[in-house]
Every structure is written in structure tokens, then in C-alpha cells.
N, C-alpha and C positions, 0 to 999 in steps of 0.2 A: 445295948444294941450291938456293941463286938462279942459280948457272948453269943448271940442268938446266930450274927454272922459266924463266926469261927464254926457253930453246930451242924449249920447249914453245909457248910463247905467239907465239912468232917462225911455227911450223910452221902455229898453229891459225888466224895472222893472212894466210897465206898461201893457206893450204885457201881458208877466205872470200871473200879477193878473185878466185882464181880461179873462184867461182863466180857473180860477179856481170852482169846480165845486162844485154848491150849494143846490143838488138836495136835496129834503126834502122827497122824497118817502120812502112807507115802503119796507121791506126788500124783496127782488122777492122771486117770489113764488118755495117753495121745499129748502130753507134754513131756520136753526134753529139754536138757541143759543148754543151751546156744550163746553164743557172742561173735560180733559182728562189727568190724573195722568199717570204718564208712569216710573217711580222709583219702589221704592217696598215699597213705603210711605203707610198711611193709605188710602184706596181710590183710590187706583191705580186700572187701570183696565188692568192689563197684568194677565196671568196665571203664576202659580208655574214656569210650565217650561220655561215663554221666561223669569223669574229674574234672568236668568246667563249669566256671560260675552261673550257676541258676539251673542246670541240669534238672529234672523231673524227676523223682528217684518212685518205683514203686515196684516191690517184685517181694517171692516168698521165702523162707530162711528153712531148710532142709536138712534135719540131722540122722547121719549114719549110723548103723550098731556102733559102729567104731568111735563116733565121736565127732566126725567130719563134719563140717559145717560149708552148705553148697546153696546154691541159690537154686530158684524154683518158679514157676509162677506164683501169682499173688493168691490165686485163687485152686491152686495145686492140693491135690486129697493130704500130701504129705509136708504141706507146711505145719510147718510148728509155730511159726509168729509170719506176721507180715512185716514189712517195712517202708513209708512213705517221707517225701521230705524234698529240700532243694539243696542239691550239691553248691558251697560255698567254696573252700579252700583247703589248704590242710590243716584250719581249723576245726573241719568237719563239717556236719550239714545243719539248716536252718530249717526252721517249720518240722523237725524230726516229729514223726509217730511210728512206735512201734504196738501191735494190738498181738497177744498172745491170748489168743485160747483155753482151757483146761488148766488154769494154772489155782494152784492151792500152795498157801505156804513156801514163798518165795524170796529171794534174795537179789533186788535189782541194782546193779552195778552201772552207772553212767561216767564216760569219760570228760573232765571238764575241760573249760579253754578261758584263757584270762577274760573274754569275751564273757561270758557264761553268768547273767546275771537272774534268768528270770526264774518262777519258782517252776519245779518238777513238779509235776502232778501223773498220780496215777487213782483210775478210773475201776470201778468195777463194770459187767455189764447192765448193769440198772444209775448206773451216771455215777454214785456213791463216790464221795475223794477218802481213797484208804489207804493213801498215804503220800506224803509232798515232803519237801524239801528243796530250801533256796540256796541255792551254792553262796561259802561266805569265804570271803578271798582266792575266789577259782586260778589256777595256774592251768597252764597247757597241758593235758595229756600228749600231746606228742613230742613235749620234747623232757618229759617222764612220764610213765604208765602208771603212776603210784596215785597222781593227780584225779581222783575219782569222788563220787559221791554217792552213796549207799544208801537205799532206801528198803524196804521191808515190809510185805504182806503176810498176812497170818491168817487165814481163814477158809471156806469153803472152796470149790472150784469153780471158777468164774473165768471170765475174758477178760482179762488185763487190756488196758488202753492207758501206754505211757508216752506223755506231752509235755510240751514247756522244755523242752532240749534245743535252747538255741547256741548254736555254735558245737553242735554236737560231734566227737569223733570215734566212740564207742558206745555199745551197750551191748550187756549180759547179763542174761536173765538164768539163776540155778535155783534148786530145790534146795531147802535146807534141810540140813540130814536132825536129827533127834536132837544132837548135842543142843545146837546153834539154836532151835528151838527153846530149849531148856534154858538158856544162857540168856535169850532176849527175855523169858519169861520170869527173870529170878527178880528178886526183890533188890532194889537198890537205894541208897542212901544219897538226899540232896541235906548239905553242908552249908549253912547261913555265915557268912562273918560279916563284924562290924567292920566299919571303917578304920577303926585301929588295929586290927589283923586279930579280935578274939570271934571264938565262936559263939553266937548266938542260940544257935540249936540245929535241930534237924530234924528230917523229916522223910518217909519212908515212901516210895513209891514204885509201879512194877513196872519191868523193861517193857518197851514202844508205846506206852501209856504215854498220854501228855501232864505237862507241868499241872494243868489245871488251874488252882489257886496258890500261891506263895505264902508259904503259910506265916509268912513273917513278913511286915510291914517299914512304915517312915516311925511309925511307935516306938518300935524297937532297935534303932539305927544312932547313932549317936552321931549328931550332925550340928557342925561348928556355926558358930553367928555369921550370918552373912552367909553361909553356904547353902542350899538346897540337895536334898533327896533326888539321885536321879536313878533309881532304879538296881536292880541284882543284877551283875556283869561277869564275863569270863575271869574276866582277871581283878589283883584289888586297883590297879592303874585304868580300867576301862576293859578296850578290849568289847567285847561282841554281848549286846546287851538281851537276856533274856525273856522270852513272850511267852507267858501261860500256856499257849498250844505247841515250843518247842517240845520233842518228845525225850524220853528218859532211857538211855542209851547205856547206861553204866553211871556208877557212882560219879554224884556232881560237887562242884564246889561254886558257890554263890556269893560274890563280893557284892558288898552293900556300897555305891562310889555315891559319893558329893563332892560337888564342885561353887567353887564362887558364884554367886548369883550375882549375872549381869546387869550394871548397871550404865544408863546412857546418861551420861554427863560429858563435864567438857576437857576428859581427860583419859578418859578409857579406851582402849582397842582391840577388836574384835578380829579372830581370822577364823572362815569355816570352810572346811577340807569339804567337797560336795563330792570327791573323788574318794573317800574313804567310805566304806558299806556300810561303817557303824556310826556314821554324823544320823542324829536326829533331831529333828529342830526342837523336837518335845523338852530335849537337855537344855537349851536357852532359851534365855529372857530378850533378847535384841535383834531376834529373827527369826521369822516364819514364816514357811511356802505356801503359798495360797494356790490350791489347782490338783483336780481329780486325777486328771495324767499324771501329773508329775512322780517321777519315781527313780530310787538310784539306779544307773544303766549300767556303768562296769567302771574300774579304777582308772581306767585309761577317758573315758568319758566326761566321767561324774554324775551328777541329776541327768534327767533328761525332762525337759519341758513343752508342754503345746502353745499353738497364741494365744496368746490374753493370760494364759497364768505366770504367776507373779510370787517375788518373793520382796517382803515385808523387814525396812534394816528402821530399829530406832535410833534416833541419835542425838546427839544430848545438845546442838547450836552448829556451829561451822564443824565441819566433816570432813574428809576423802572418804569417797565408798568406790570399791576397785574391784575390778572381776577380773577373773584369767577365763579367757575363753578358748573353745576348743575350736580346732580346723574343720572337723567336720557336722557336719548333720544342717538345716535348713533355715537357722536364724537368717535374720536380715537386720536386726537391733533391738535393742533392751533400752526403752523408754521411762527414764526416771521421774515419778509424779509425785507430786505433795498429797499431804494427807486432803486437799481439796480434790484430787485430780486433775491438779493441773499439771502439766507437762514442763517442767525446768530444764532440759538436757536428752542427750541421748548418748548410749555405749554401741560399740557393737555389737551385732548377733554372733560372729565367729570372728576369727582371724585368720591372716593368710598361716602362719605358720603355727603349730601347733602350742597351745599355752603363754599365749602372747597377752599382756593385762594392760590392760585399759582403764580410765580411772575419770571422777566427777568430781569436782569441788562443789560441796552445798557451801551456801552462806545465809544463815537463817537460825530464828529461835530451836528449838528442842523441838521434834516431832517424830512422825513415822514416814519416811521415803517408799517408794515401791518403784521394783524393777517389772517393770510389764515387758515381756517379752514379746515380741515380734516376728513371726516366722511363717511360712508357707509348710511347714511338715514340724516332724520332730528336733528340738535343738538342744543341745548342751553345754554347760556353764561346768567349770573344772574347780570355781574357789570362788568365794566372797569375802570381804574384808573390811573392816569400819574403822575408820581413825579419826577418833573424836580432838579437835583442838582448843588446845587453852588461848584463850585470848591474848593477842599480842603484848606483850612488854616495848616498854618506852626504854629499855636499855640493856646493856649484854649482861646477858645470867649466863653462870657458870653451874652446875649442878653435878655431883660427886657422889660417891658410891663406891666407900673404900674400907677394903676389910683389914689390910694391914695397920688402916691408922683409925677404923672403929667407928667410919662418918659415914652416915647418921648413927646413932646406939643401938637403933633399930636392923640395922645389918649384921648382930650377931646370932639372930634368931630365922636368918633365913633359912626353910628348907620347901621347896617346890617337888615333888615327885609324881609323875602320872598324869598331871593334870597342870593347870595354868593358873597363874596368879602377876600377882605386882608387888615390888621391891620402891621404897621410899627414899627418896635424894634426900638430901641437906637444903634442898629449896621446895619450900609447899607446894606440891598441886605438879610437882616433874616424877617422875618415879617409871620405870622399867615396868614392861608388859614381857612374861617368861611365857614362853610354851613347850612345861617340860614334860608333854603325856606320851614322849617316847623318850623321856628321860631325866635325868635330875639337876637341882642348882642348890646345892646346901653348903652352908658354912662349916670350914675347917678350919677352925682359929683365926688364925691373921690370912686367912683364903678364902676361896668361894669352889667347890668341887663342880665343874662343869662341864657334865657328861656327853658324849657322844648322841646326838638328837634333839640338844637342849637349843631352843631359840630366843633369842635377848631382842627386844627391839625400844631401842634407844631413839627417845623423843627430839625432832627435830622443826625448825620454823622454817627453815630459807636454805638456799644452796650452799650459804658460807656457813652453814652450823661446823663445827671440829668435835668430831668425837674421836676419844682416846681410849684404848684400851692397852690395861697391861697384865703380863700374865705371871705368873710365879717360875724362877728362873727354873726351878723342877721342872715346868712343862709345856712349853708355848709354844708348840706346833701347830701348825693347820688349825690356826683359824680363821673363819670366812668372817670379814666383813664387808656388806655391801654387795653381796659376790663375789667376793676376792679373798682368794686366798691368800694370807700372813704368815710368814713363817719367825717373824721378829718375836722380840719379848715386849717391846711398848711401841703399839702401833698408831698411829693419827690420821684418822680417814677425814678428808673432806666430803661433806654431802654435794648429793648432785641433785639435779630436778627433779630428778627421776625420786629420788629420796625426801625433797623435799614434798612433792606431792601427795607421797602414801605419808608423811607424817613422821619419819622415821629411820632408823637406821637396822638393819638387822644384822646382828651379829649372833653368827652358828657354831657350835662347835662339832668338829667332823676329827677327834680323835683324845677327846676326852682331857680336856689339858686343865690347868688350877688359876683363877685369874686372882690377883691381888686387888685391882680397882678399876673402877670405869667410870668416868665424866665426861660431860656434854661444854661443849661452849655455844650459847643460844647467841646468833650476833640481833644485834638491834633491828628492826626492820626500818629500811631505809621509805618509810610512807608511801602513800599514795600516791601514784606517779602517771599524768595521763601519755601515750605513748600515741606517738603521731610520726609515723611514716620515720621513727627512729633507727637507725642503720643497726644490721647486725649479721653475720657472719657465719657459716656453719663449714667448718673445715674438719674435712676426710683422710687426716694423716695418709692412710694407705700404704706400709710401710712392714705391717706384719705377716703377711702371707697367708691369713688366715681367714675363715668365719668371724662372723659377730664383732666387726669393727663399728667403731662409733664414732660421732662426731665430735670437734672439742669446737664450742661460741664461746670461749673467752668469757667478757665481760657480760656477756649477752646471755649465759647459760642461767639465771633466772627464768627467762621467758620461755624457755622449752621444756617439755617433760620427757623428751625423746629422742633416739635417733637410732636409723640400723642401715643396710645396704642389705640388699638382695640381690640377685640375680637369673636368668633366666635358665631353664633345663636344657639348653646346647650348651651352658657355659660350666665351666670348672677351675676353682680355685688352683692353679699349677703347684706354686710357695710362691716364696717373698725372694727377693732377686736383687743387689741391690739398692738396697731400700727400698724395693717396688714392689706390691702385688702383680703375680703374672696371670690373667686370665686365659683360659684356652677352651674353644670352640670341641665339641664332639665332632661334630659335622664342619667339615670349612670348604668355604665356596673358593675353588680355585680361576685363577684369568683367564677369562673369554666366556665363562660358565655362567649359567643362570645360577646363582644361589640364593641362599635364604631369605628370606624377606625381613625386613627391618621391625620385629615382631617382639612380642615379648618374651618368645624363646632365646633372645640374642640379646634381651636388654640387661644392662646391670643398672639399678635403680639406688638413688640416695632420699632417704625418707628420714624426713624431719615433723617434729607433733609439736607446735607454739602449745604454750598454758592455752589453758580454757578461755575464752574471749578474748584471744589475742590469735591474727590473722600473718602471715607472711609472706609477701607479693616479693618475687625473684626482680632482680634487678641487674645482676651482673655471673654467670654462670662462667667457673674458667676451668681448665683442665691441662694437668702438666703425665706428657704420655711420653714414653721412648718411640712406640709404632703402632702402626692398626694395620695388621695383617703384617705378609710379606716386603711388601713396598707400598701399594699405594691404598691400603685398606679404608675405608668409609665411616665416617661419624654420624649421625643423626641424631640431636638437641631438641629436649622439650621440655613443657614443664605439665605434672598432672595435678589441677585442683583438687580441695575439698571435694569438690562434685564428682570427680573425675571425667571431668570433659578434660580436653587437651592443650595447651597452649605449645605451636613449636618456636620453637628458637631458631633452629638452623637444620638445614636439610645439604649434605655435603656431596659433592662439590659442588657447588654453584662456582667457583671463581677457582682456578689451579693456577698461580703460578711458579712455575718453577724455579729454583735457583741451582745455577750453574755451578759446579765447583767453585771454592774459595771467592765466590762471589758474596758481599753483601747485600744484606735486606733491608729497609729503613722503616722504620714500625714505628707511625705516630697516633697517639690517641686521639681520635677525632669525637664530632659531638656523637655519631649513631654508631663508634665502635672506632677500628683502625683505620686511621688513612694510609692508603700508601698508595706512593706515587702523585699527591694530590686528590684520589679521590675516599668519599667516604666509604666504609664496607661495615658489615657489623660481623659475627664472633669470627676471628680468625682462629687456624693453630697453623704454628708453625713448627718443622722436624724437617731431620733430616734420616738420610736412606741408614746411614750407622747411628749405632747408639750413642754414641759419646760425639758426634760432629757440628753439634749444633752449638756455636761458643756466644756468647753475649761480650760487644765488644765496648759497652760502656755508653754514655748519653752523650750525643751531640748536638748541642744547640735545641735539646728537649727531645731528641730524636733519639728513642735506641735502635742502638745498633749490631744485629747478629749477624753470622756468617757460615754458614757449612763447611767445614774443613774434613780431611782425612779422605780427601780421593773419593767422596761419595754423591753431592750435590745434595737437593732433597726439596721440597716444596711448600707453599704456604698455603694454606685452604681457607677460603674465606668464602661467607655468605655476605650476601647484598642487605 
């Protein structure tokens, strides 16, 4: 039967190139060389008015003896192309069409943009597709003109009709002279290698022909136990995987890659890049996108998905499955169901800020989960991630991973390159998940070489896991664990929720340094604990001046998997001052003035995520501030549910009083908040007009007692 195939394929590879066409004529007559800026680059030829979003674009492209390229009507004797489409940005235009005329034997040039995902098609005038092209890692053409994409007709004189240019900010359409002709039509050579880096053979085929059949197979591949056949790729690391109808451009070279075959048990972990152009789920065993739509959209996006389609995670018993979601496009949630369809959980459809991850705890036998997505339009998912868990231990494992002293025996034979695999502790069933397909992790004697790209992720139970890393005194710079960059030789990271809930620790290296050893300290899990109205605490250092401040709960940081601050687009991070964040207003409402409304333009927000099935009801909300505003600036207190309905706290000032210079204040805790003076109030603040004058003058008979000093006086604000 593979002879009869191989003949077949011999017959159908022969039909083909005897029909390819080699005509050497010049270009027919009433076609001309043209190209056409359509951004708001230099050079462009749109008006003021179509550079705005969603603009109408439809007019004729006009070429002089000289060369000139001048606009026209659409329907003008002396167009040479037309041009239609919606002005976007100076990404260029969406919905582009360009339709040309009398063209024979041509050379289409399109400018890409990081955007630029979907395939190029070009049209004869009887519909005929004679020629496409899917941009694979598009960069902007306008901020380099090199960034382009090349397509190629060969044939009679027809009307070209070229589409699928979205985000488009160039095109150029020229005649190919004799040479160029001769040069796509030459005979060129496609290059088999095995997976050990020999060659297999090769195979001869003619320029803008397609691949057709591979004339070499998983037959012929030399593929490790436990690994699977995925296919002929750019490179022997991966890289951009080849399809029968890509076409033959110049001499190729074709790596045969295999990778570990996935398997879902209660120890493996899985991460898949949906932002990378060359994930296909076809390459894994533990996940698959179920859904017509569905399709990669650009690097910055990932997939892109409709309602109801869904992607399929197996997993091997109790799980984290974790998404990093994108800011934009029309989710509303990603519905997590059992292999019944039942519904256990739901993630979000987007995030407020872009690449924000979200995560599920399964607890259950071995199955297949599904992410059903949720949406009113189009929506996108940026990564998916599976981390399989071993069942808890009844006591603290330590588990090691050391080349200098040779633990386990099996750590002399590591080498990771290209592609992902797992490293074995000194304790059965713990062992290191590597992801080196943009880099390597191979032993160098009493070392481990770990290269710039290379990803470690170190198995974790609980927030008190310690992981240790150390590095070879030759090289331990920059590196990240946790997020954090190290710059020591033997570092000891405590996990945090955040760590404990993906299962894990990652450790990156971002400058190629030598590590000696790595071990885990697993702490015992302290059981099943039912939680009843148990007190717990989320404090806001505040103190950096910066973005991305987090919370520290102490004892309490079990129960949370999260924490961040935002705030709203009037406000701006000033610095740290101090030890204080300064916030400052764009806009500030001055005295006597109507200003801004108490809105989320103006709010700074403190956001905290309890574990899964664990709830957090506010109970005591405080705030230690120098000022709000000039002198007598405004607070307003609330709290936003789960649901996001609203609960306020305090709405400011309900109650001013003021304190005189170097007067005291007497501040008692009462049952609904501060008593003072005898009666009860709830949240107060107290401050004074200077920064520094507000002194705390010690307890009196249970009573403290502050004061305003420094010639300034200042006031207490309290709500009822």
C-alpha cells in the first residue's frame, strides 16, 4: 500500500509542475507599477479627512509616465487599480480591497502590522484563489518598511482582486521583469532531517508550486519512547510548522520535531502559549479547541473565540486550570464543565487590565474539563495552563535536584533543548516541569547550563512551600523567581497564594546563568479546616511609589490567591514621599468650584480574590493619610461585592469637627465606631492642616489621645 501511495503522489507531483506557467511576456497592456501609503505615514495618499477611525476609503490609483502615483476616481478611464476599505489608525486600513485590472505576471507587496493575522487572498476575475498568504509573526510596517509580505501571480491577464489585508498600511503591485520570473520558476530543493540533526533525503520541487505531499513521513523519523511525531517545522527546536499547500520559494530545510507525549496524571503540568501563531492543539494530547470560529488572531490577542466554543483540558484528579485573559474583545465568562456538562465554576471572559490570570481549582477523579466560553461577540484567551496535583502528604518532604552532589543519578543525563520536558527529584512522583522551546537546560558536570528563555517550574502544595535556588559562583545574575528578580548566588523564595494555587513556583532565567541545585521544601498541610467568620486582614504597605503594590494577610495569606490596587484615569502615581505613595489628580477641583464627581475616574481601589469557596465580608476598613487635597479635601468609603452591587461605608463629611491649635482630641472606641465627646459615630479620620502635626499623645484611662501642633489646627471627619 505505501508503494502504490508513493506512485500516486510521484504522478500527481508531476501533473502539477507540468502545468506551471512560464510565460515571459511583458506586462498587458493599461497596467502599471503603483504603490499606495494608506496610514497617515509620510507619503500617504489619503486626505485629512478619511485619517479617522472608520473613514470610508474608496477612490482610483493613477500612474504617470514619470511614475507618479496620484489619486483618481474609482471609476476614472485612467485608473490602473481601484482602492476600498475603512481607515483604522496608523496601523492602516481594515476591510482593505485593492482590484487591479490587466495584470499578468505580477509581484504583490503588502505592508504588515503586529495586528495582521488573517490570510491574504488574491482573486482572479472568475473567483479562482491564485495566490494567499497568512502573515506569520507580522511586525509593523511603519515603524520599518522591511516588514512586508510577498505574494506572486504568474499567469494570463486578468483582474486581480486582493483581500484579507486587515490592518493594512501599504500595498504595491509591479510587473516582474524576465529575471524574477526565471528565478520563481527554477527548480528548488526541500531538505528532510531527522530529529537527531541527519539528513533523511530530499526532494526536488519548482518555485510557487506547493509542497503538495512530504515525501517523507513518521516512517522515517526517529522518534524516542514516550515521544510522538509532530510534524516538518522551520527549525529542528519548532518554530513555524509546515502545510502541504505552503508554497516553495527557494531552497527549504525541513526538521522532523517530536516532543513528549502528554500525559494527564496526578503530577504533570501543562502551559499553552494561544498568543504564539505556531501552538496547535493537533501537537497535544491534553487539549483541544472545540469550535468553527475559533482561530489565532494576533500575538498580542491570542485565539479568538465565539459563544459556546470551548476548549477541552484533560487532567489527571485535583488540578489548577488558569487562563490569562485579554482586556479586550466581548467575553463576559468562560464556564468550566465536567465531562457530564455540568457546570462546577466559572473564570472570566476578559480582565480589566490586560493579561491578568484567573485560575479554578478542580477536586475530582481523572477526566476532561471544558472551558465554554461566554460572550456576546468575538473574545480572546492569551494562555491556558494545567497543573496536575499529587496528593497530599501527611508530612514535610523535602525534594532536591543537585548537580554538584549528583542527587538524583539521574541528573547527570539532563538535556532539554527546544522543546519541554521533566527532571526527577530524590522523592518519587516531585520532579521539575522545563520549558526549554526557546531555550536549553543541559548538564555541565557538577552544573546545570541554563539558558536565557529557559522556564523551571518548581512543584509547590501550600503558601509555606521554600524553595531554594542556587547558582554557580561563575554566574548567578538575573534570576527571576516568582517574578522577582535575584541577583544572589543561593536564593530562598517563600510561596505565596498566588503560587500555591498554579501549583508551583517558576523560576526563569533572563541572562543565561549555571545553577548548581534546586530543592523544594513541601510543608505538611495543616487539614481541613472549616472557616467560620475567622478574622483576617489585608494590609496595603503603601510605601513604594510605585505600580503593582500588593497586599501582605500575614497569617491569613493561605486564604487568598490575590491582591492588586488600581486606580482611576484623573489619577497618577506622583512617587513615594516619605514612605508614602503620592497620588495626584489630572484634573483638581478647586474651592467654591463644582468639581469632579465621586466616580471611578477619581477612585483608587484595593482588590483582594479569597481562595475558591471562600467569601470575605469587610468589617473594619482604616486609612492612615497626610491630606486630601489642599486643606479640606473629601473621602468617600465603600465596599464592591462579588456581584458588584455596592455597599458604602461612609460618605464624607457628614460630621466636621474642627480642632483648634494645640488642642486635644479624645478618640474612644465605641460599639458602632468612635465615640467622641459621648457620642457614637462610625469611620472617622483624623489630620491635621501640616504634615507632621498630628501627635498621638498616649492612652488615658482607655482613651487616646492626639493633638495638632505646629501653628496649624486641623479636623476630624466622621460619619454617623
Amino acid at each position: 500500500m505505501k508503494k502504490i501511495m508513493t506512485f500516486f503522489a510521484m504522478v500527481v507531483a508531476a501533473i502539477s509542475l507540468s502545468a506551471l506557467n512560464t510565460n515571459l511576456s511583458a506586462p498587458a497592456k493599461g497596467f502599471k507599477d503603483f504603490a499606495v501609503i494608506v496610514n497617515n505615514g509620510t507619503g500617504t495618499i489619503l486626505t485629512t479627512d478619511e485619517q479617522k477611525q472608520g473613514a470610508v476609503l474608496d477612490f482610483g490609483v493613477a500612474v504617470a509616465d514619470d511614475g507618479t502615483v496620484s489619486r483618481v476616481a474609482a471609476d476614472a478611464a485612467d485608473a490602473v487599480a481601484t482602492v476600498g476599505g475603512k481607515y483604522h489608525s496608523d496601523h492602516g486600513c481594515t476591510e482593505l480591497k485593492v482590484v487591479v485590472p490587466n495584470a499578468s505576471n505580477v509581484k504583490i507587496t503588502v505592508g504588515q502590522c503586529t495586528y495582521s493575522s488573517s490570510e491574504i487572498k488574491v482573486t482572479d476575475s472568475n473567483g479562482n484563489v491564485v495566490a494567499s498568504k497568512t502573515p506569520v509573526s507580522p511586525a509593523c510596517w511603519k515603524n520599518d518598511r522591511t516588514n512586508v509580505d510577498v505574494l506572486y501571480y504568474q499567469g494570463d491577464a486578468t483582474t486581480l482582486t486582493i483581500t484579507g489585508m486587515s490592518y493594512c498600511p501599504y500595498v504595491a503591485v509591479n510587473a516582474l521583469t524576465a529575471e524574477e520570473i526565471e528565478a520563481l520558476n527554477a527548480s528548488f530543493t526541500l531538505t528532510y532531517y531527522n530529529t537527531d540533526g541527519s539528513v533523511i533525503g530530499t526532494q526536488e520541487a519548482k518555485g510557487q508550486s506547493e509542497i503538495g505531499e512530504f515525501k517523507y513521513g513518521v516512517g522515517d523519523v526517529t522518534v524516542a519512547s514516550g515521544f510522538a511525531f509532530r510534524g516538518w517545522f522551520t527549525a529542528a527546536n519548532g518554530g513555524k510548522k509546515y502545510k502541504t499547500t505552503d508554497k516553495v520559494e527557494g531552497d527549504m530545510s525541513l526538521y522532523a520535531v517530536a516532543t513528549a507525549k502528554e500525559v494527564a496524571d496526578n503530577k504533570s503540568s501543562y502551559s499553552y502559549n494561544l498568543a504564539d501563531a505556531n501552538f496547535d492543539p493537533a501537537d497535544h494530547e491534553c487539549i483541544d479547541i472545540i469550535g468553527d470560529k475559533a482561530y489565532w488572531h494576533d500575538a498580542s490577542h491570542g485565539w479568538a473565540f465565539a459563544n459556546g466554543e470551548m476548549i477541552n483540558l484533560a487532567v489527571g484528579g485535583d488540578a489548577t486550570i488558569s487562563i490569562v485573559n485579554c482586556q479586550y474583545g466581548h467575553g463576559t465568562a468562560v464556564a468550566v464543565k465536567d465531562a457530564t456538562g455540568e457546570t462546577l465554576g466559572s473564570l472570566p471572559g476578559k480582565s480589566d487590565s490586560d493579561g491578568e490570570t484567573s485560575t479554578f481549582e478542580y477536586k475530582g477523579e481523572a477526566t476532561t474539563l471544558s472551558l465554554v466560553m461566554e460572550s456576546s461577540g468575538e473574545m480572546y484567551i492569551h494562555s491556558v495552563a494545567i497543573v496536575n496535583h499529587s496528593k497530599a502528604t501527611t508530612q514535610e518532604v523535602k525534594a532536591t535536584w543537585s548537580w554538584k552532589e549528583g542527587i538524583p543519578a539521574s541528573i547527570a543525563n539532563v538535556h532539554i533543548e527546544g522543546n519541554t520536558g521533566t527532571v526527577a527529584s530524590d522523592v518519587d512522583g516531585i520532579e521539575l516541569f522545563v520549558d526549554a522551546t526557546s531555550g536549553k537546560l543541559k548538564t555541565n558536570g557538577d552544573n546545570v547550563q541554563f539558558n536565557t528563555g529557559t522556564k523551571i517550574r518548581v512543584p509547590v502544595i501550600s503558601s509555606n512551600d521554600i524553595v531554594t535556588v542556587e547558582a554557580h559562583s561563575y554566574n548567578f545574575k538575573d534570576i527571576k523567581i516568582g517574578g522577582t528578580v535575584f541577583t544572589t548566588q543561593t536564593t530562598e523564595y517563600k510561596a505565596n497564594a498566588a503560587d500555591a494555587a498554579a501549583g508551583y513556583v517558576e523560576v526563569e532565567s533572563t541572562n543565561s546563568p549555571y545553577l548548581v541545585a534546586i530543592s523544594v521544601v513541601q510543608k505538611a498541610p495543616k487539614g481541613l479546616a472549616t472557616l467560620d467568620n475567622e478574622p483576617a486582614t489585608a494590609t496595603f504597605v503603601f510605601n513604594a511609589g510605585v505600580d503593582g503594590q500588593k497586599a501582605d494577610f500575614g497569617e491569613a495569606e493561605q486564604y487568598f490567591i490575590t491582591s492588586k490596587v488600581t486606580y482611576g484615569s484623573n489619577l497618577w502615581i506622583r512617587d513615594a514621599n516619605s514612605g508614602m505613595t503620592r497620588f495626584e489628580p489630572y484634573t483638581q477641583q478647586n474651592e467654591g468650584e463644582s468639581g469632579t464627581a465621586a466616580d471611578e475616574t477619581n477612585a483608587i481601589s484595593f482588590l483582594i480574590q479569597p481562595n475558591y469557596g471562600l467569601s470575605f465580608t469587610p468589617k473594619k476598613v482604616s486609612l492612615k493619610a497626610t491630606r486630601f487635597g489642599t486643606d479640606n479635601g473629601l473621602l468617600d468609603f465603600s465596599w464592591m461585592n462579588p456581584d458588584k452591587t455596592t455597599v458604602s461605608l461612609a460618605f464624607f463629611p457628614t460630621t466636621l469637627y474642627h480642632i483648634p491649635y494645640d488642642k486635644k482630641i479624645y478618640l474612644r472606641v465605641g460599639e458602632r465606631g468612635i465615640a467622641v465627646g459621648g457620642g457614637n459615630l462610625g469611620l472617622c479620620v483624623c489630620y491635621c492642616k501640616r504634615q507632621s502635626g498630628l501627635h498621638w499623645r498616649g492612652v488615658d484611662d482607655g482613651v487616646s489621645v492626639f493633638h495638632c501642633g505646629g501653628g496649624t489646627g486641623g479636623y476630624l471627619l466622621c460619619a454617623a
